[in-house]
Biotite code that builds the C-alpha atoms (Angstrom):
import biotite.structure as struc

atoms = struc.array([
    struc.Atom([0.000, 0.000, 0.000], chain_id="A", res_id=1, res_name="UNK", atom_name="CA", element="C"),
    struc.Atom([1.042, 3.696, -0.693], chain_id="A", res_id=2, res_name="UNK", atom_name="CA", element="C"),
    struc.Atom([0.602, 7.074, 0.550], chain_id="A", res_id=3, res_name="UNK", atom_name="CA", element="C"),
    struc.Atom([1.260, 10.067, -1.575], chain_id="A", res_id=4, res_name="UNK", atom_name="CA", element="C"),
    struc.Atom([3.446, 12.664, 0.662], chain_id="A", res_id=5, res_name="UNK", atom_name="CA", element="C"),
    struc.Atom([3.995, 15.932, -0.632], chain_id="A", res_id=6, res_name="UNK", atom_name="CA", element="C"),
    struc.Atom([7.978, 17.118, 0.063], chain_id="A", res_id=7, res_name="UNK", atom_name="CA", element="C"),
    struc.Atom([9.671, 20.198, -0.216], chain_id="A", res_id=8, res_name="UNK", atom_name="CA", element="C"),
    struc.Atom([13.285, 18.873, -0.837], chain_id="A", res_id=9, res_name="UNK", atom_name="CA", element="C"),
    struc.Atom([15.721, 22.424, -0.327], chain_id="A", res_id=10, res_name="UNK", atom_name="CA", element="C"),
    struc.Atom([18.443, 20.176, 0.285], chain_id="A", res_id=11, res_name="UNK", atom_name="CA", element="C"),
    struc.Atom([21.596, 19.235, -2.305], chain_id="A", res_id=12, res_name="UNK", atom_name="CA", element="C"),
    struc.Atom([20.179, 15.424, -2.147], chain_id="A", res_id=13, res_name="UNK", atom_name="CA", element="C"),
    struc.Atom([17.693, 12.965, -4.093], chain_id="A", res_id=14, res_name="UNK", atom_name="CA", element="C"),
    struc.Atom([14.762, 12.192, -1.806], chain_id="A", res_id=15, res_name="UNK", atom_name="CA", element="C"),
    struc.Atom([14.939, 9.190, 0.699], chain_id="A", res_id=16, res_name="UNK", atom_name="CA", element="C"),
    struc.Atom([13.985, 5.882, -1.035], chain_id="A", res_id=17, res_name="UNK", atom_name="CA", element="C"),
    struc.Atom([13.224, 2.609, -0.485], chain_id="A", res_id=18, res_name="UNK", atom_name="CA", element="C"),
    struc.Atom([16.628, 0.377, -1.430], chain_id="A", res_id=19, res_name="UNK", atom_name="CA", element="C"),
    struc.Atom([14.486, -2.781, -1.774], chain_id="A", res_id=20, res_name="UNK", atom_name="CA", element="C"),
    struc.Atom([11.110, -4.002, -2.377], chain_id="A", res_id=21, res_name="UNK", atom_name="CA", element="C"),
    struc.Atom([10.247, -4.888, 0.691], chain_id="A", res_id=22, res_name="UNK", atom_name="CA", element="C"),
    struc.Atom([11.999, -2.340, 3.062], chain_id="A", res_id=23, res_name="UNK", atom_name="CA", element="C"),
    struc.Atom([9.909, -0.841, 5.520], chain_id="A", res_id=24, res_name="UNK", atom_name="CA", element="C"),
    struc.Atom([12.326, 2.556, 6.057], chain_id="A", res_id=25, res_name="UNK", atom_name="CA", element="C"),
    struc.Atom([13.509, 5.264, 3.693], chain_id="A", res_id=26, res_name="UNK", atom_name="CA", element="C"),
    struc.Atom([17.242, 6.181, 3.889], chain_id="A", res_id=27, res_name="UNK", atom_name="CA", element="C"),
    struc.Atom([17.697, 10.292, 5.041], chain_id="A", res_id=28, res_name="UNK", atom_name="CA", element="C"),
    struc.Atom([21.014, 12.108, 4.630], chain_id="A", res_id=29, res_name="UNK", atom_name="CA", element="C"),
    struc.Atom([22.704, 14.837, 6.070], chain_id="A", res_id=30, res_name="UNK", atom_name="CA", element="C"),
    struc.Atom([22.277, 18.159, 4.588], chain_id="A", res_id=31, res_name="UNK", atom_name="CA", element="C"),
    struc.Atom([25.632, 19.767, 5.744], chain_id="A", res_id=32, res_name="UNK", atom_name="CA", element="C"),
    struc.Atom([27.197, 23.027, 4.782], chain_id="A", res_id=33, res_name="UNK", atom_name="CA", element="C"),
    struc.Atom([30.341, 21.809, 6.204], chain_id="A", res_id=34, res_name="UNK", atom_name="CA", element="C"),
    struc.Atom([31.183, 18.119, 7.962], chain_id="A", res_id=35, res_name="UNK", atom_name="CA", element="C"),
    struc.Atom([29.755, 17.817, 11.483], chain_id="A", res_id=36, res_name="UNK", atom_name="CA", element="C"),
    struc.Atom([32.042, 16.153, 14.209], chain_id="A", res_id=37, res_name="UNK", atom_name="CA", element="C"),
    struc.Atom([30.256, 14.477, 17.635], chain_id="A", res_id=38, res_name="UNK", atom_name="CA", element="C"),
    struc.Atom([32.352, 13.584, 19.965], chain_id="A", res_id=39, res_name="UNK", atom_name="CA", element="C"),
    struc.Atom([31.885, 10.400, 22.498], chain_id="A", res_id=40, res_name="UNK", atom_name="CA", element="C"),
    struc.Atom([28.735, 10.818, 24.262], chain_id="A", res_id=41, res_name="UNK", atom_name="CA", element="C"),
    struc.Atom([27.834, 13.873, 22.611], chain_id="A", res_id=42, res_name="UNK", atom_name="CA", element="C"),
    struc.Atom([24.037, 14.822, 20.722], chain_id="A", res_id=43, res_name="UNK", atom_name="CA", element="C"),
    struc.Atom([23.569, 17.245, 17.268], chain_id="A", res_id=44, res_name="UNK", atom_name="CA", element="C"),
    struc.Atom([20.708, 18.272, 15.749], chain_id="A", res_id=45, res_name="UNK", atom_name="CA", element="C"),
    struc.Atom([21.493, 17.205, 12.295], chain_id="A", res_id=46, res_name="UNK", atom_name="CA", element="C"),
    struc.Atom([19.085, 18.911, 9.317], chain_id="A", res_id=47, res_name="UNK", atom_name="CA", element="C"),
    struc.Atom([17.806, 17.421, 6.377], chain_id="A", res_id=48, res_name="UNK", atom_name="CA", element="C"),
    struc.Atom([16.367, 20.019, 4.157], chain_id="A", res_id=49, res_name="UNK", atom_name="CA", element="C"),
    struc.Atom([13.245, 18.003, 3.446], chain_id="A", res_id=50, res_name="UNK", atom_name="CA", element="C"),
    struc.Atom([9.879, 19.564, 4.526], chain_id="A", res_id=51, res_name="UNK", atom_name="CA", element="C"),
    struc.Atom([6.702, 17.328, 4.829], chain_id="A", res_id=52, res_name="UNK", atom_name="CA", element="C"),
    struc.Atom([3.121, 17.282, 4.794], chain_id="A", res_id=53, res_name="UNK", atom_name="CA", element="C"),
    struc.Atom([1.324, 13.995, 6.152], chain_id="A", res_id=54, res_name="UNK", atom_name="CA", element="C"),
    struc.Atom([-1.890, 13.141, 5.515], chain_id="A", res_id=55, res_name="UNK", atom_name="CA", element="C"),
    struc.Atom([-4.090, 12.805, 8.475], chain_id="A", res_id=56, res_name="UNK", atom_name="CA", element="C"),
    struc.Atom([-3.618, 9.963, 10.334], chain_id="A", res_id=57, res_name="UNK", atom_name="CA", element="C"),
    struc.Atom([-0.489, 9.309, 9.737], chain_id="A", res_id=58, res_name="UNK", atom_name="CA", element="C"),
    struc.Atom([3.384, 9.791, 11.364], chain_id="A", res_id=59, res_name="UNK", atom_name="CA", element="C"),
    struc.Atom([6.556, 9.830, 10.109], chain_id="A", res_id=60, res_name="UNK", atom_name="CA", element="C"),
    struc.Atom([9.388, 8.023, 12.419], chain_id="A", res_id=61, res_name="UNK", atom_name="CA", element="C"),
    struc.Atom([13.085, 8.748, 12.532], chain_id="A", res_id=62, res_name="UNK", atom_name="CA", element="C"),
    struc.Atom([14.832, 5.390, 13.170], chain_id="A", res_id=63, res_name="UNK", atom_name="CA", element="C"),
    struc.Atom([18.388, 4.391, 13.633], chain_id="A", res_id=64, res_name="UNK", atom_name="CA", element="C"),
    struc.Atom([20.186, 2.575, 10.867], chain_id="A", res_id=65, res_name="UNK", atom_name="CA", element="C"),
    struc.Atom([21.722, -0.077, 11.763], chain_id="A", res_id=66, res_name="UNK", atom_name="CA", element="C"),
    struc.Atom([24.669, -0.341, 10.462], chain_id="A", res_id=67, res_name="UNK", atom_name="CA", element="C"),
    struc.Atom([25.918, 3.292, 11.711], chain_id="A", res_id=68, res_name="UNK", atom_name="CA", element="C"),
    struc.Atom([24.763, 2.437, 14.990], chain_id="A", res_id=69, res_name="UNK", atom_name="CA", element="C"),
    struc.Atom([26.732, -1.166, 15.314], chain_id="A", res_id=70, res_name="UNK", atom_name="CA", element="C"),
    struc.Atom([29.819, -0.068, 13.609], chain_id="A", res_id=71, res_name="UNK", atom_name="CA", element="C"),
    struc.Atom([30.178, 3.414, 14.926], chain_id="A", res_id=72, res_name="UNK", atom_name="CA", element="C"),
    struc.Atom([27.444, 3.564, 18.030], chain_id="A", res_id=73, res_name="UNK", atom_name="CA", element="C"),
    struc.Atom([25.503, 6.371, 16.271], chain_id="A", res_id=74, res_name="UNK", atom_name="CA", element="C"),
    struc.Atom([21.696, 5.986, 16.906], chain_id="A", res_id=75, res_name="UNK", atom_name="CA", element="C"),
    struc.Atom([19.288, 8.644, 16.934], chain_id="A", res_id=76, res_name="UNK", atom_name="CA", element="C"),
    struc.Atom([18.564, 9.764, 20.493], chain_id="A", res_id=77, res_name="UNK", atom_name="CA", element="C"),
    struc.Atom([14.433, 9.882, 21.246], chain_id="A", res_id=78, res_name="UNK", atom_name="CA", element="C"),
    struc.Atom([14.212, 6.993, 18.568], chain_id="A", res_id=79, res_name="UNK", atom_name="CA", element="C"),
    struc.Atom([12.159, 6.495, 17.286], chain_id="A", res_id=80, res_name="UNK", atom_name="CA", element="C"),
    struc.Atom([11.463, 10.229, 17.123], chain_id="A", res_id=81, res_name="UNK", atom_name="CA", element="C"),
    struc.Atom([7.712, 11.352, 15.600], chain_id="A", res_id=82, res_name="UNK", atom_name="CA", element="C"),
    struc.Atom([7.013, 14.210, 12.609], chain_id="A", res_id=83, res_name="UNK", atom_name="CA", element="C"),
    struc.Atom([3.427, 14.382, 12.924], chain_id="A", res_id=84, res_name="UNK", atom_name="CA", element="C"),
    struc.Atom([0.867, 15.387, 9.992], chain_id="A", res_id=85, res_name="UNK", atom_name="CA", element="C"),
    struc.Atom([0.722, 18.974, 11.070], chain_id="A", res_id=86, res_name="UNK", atom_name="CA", element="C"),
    struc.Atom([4.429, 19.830, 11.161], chain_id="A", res_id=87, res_name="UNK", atom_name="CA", element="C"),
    struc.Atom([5.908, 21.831, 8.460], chain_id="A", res_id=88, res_name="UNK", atom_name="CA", element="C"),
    struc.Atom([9.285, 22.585, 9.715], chain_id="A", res_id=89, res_name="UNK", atom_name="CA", element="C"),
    struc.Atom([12.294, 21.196, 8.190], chain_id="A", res_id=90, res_name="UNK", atom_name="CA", element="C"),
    struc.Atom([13.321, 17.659, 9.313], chain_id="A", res_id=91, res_name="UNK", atom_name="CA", element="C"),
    struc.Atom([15.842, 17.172, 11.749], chain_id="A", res_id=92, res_name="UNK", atom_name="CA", element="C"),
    struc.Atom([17.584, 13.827, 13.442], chain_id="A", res_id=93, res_name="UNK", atom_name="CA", element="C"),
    struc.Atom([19.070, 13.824, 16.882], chain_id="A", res_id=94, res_name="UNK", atom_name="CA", element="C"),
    struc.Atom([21.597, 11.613, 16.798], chain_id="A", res_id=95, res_name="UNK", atom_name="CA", element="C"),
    struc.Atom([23.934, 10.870, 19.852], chain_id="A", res_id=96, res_name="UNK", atom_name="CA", element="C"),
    struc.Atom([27.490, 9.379, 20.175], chain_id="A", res_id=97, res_name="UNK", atom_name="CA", element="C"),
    struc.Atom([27.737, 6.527, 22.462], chain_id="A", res_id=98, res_name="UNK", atom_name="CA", element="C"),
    struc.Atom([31.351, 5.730, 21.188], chain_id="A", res_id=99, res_name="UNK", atom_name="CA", element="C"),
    struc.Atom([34.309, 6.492, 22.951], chain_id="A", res_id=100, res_name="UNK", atom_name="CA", element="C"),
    struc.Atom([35.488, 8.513, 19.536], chain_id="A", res_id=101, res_name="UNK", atom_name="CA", element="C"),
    struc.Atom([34.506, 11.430, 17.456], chain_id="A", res_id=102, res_name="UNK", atom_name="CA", element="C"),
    struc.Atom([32.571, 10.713, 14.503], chain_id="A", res_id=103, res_name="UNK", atom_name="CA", element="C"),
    struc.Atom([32.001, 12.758, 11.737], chain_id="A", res_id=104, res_name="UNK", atom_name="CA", element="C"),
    struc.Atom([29.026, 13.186, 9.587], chain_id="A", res_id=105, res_name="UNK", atom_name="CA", element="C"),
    struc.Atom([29.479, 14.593, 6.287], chain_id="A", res_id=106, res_name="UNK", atom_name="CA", element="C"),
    struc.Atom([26.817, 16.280, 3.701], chain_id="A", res_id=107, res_name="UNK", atom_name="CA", element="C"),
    struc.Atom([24.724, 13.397, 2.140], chain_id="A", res_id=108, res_name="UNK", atom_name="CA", element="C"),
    struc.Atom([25.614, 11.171, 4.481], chain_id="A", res_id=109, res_name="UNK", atom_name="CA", element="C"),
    struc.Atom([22.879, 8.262, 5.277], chain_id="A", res_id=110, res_name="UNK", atom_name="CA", element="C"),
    struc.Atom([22.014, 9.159, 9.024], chain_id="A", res_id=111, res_name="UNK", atom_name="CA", element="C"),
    struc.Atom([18.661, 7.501, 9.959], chain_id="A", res_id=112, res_name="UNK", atom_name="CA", element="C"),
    struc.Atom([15.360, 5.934, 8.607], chain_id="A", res_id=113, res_name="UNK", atom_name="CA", element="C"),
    struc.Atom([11.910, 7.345, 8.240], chain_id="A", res_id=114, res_name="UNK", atom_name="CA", element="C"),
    struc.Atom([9.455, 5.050, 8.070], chain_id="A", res_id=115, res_name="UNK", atom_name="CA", element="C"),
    struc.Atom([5.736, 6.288, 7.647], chain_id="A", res_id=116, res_name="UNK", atom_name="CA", element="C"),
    struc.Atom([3.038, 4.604, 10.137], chain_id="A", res_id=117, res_name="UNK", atom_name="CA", element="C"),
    struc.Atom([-0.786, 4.865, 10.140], chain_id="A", res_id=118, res_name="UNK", atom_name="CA", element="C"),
    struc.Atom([-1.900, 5.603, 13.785], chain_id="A", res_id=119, res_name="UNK", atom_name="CA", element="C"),
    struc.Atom([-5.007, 5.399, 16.104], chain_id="A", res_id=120, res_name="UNK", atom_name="CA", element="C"),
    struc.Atom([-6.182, 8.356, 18.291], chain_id="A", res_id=121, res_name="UNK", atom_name="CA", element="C"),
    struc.Atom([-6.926, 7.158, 21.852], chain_id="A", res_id=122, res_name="UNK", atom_name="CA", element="C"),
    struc.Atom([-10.270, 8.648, 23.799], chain_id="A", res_id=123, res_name="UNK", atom_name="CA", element="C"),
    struc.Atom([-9.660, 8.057, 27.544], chain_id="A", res_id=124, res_name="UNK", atom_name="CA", element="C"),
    struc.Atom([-12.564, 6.134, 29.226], chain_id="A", res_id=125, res_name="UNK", atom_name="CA", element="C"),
    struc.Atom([-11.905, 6.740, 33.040], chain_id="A", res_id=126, res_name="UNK", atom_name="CA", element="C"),
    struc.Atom([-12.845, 3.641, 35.365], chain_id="A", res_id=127, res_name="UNK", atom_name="CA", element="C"),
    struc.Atom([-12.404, 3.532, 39.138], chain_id="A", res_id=128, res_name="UNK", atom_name="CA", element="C"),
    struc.Atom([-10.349, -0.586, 38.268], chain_id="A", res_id=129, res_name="UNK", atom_name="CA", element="C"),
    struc.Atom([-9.394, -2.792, 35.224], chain_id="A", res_id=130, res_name="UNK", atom_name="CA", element="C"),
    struc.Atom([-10.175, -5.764, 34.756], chain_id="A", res_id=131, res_name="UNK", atom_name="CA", element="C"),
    struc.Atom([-8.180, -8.738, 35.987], chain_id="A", res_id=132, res_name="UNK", atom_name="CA", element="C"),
    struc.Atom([-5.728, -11.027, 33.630], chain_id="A", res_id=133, res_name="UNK", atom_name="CA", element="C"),
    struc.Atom([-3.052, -13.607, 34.614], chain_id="A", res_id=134, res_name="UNK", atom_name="CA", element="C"),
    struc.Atom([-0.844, -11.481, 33.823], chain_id="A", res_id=135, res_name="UNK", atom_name="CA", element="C"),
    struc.Atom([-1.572, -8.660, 36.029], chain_id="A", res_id=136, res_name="UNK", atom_name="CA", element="C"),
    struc.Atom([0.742, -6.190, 37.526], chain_id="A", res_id=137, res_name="UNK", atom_name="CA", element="C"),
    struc.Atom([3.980, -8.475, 36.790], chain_id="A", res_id=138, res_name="UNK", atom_name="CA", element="C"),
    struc.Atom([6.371, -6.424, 34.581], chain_id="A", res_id=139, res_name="UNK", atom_name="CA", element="C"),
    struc.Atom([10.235, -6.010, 33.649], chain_id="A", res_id=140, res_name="UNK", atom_name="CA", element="C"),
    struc.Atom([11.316, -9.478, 33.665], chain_id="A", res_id=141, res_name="UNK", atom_name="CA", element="C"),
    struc.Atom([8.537, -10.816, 36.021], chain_id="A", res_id=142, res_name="UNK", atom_name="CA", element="C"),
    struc.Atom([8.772, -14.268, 33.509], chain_id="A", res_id=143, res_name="UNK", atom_name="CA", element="C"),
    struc.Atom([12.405, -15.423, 33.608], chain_id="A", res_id=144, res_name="UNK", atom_name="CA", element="C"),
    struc.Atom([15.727, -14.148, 33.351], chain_id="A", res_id=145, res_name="UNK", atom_name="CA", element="C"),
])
């Protein structure tokens, strides 16, 4: 299935694109006037020069790719992070250094993955207790190791 997404693309790149058939996430680059250094443990704010609009009902999420993050230990920071349909500002991508080196990002670079989602608005329905399950309150490893 497809959505149509209309772009504004003010960046020196081709537009993220799938790389396979089947891949779920789109490939965004860096959009660099000059290379960007983060040293260990360090965050940027890393633009993109694309600028969406979402149809209603639908996200876009910046993801980690995995490579950069299991070579290098670059991963985006609040991953996945949201754009939601009414945001027109250009796209950024924290991404954080959890090496114990500098790395460098340079324009075009591949730094994350968007992937577009379909989402559900939730309507609260206040209740004084839940229901029971076996489950119940048992959480963070309550099954095993």
């Amino acid at each position: 299935m497809e959505v149509q997404i209309n772009v504004v693309n003010k960046s020196r790149h081709s537009l993220p694109q799938y790389e396979t058939l089947m891949s779920a996430g789109m490939d965004v680059r860096a959009n660099l006037d000059t290379p960007l250094t983060i040293k260990s443990l360090e965050r940027a704010l890393v633009p993109t020069g694309l600028f969406i609009s979402l149809p209603e009902g639908y996200e876009m999420q910046i993801r980690p790719r995995s490579g950069l993050a299991a070579k290098n230990g670059i991963t985006v920071l609040n991953a996945p992070g949201t754009i939601d349909a009414d945001y027109r500002g250009e796209i950024k991508v924290i991404l954080v250094n959890l090496s114990d080196s500098e790395f460098v990002i340079n324009d075009g670079e591949r730094i994350a993955q968007m992937v577009v989602a379909r989402h559900e608005r939730a309507r609260w329905n206040e209740v004084k207790e839940l229901d029971e399950t076996q489950r119940g309150a048992g959480g963070f490893g309550h099954t095993g190791k």
